[in-house]
C-alpha positions as CSV (number, residue, x, y, z in Angstrom):
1,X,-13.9,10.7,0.4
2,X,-10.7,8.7,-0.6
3,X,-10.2,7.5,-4.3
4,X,-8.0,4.9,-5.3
5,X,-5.5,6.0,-7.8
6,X,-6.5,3.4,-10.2
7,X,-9.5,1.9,-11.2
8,X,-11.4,-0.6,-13.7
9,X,-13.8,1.7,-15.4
10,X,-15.5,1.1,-19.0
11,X,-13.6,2.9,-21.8
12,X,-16.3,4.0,-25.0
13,X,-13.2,4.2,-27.2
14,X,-11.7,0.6,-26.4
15,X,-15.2,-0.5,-25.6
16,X,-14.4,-2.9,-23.2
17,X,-13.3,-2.3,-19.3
18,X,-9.5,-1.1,-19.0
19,X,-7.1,0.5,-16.4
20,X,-8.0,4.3,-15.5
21,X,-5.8,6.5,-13.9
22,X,-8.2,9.1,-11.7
23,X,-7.6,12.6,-11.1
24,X,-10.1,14.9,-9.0
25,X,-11.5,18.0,-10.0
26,X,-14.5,19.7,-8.4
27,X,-16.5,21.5,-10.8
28,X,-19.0,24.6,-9.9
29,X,-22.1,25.1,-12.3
30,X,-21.3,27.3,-14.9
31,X,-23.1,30.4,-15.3
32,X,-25.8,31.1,-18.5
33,X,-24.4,31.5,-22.4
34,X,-24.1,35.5,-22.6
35,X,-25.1,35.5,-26.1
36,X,-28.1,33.6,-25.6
37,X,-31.3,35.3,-26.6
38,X,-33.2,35.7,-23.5
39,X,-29.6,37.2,-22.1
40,X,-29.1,39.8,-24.8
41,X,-33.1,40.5,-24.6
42,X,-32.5,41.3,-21.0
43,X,-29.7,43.1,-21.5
44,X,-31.5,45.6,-24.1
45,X,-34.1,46.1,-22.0
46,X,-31.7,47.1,-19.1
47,X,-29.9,49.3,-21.0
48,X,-32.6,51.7,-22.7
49,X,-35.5,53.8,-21.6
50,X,-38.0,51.3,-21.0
51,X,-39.8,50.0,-17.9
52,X,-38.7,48.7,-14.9
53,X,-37.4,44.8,-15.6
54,X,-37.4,41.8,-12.9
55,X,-33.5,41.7,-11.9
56,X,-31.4,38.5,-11.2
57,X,-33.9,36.6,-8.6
58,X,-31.9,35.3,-5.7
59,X,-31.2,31.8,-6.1
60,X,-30.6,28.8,-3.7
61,X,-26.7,27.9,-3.5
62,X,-25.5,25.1,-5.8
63,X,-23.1,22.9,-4.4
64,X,-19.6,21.6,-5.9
65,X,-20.1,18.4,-7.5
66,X,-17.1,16.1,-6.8
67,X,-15.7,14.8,-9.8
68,X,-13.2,12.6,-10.8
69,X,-11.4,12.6,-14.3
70,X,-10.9,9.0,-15.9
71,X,-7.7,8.5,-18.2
72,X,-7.8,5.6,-20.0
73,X,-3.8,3.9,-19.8
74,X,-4.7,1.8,-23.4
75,X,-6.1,4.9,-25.8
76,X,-5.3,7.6,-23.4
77,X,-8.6,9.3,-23.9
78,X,-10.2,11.0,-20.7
79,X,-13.7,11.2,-19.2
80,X,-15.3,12.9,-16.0
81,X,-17.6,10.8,-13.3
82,X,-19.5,12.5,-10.6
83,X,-18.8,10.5,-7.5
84,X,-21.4,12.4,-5.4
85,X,-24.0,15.0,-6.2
86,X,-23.1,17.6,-3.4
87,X,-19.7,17.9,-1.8
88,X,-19.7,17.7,1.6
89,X,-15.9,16.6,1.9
90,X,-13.1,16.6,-1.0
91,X,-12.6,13.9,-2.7
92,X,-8.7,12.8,-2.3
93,X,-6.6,10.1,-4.1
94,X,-5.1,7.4,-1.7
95,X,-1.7,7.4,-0.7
């Protein structure tokens, strides 16, 4: 998937459509907050003499998202977009 290196994207800070210059970044989904509740719970449970607990259940593979990062060229401020949900090929910038 070829990106142009500029584009006309809105801009919350100028409010109004400016100039972005795009950089891609893929992004994989992050993995649970460790100090969450439920995690530390788990955890506990694991780690003491108490009965068996349901493990890590095997999930389905989540793809990269492609994603490209938006600078603004008036305020400089910088947002992500999701081109496409799943990767299937790179995004690139055009030459």
């Amino acid at each position: 998937m070829i990106v142009p290196k500029q584009m006309n994207a809105f801009c919350a800070k100028c409010n109004k459509h400016t100039k972005h210059k795009v950089k891609v970044t893929t992004s994989k989904f992050k993995p649970g907050r460790t100090l969450a509740w439920g995690t530390r719970k788990h955890a506990r449970k694991l780690s003491g003499f108490h009965g068996k607990v349901k493990g890590k259940a095997t999930v389905k593979k989540q793809g990269i998202r492609n994603k490209i990062m938006l600078e603004c060229e008036v305020c400089k401020r910088k947002h992500e977009r999701v081109i496409s949900g799943r990767m299937k090929k790179k995004a690139e910038t055009a030459k």
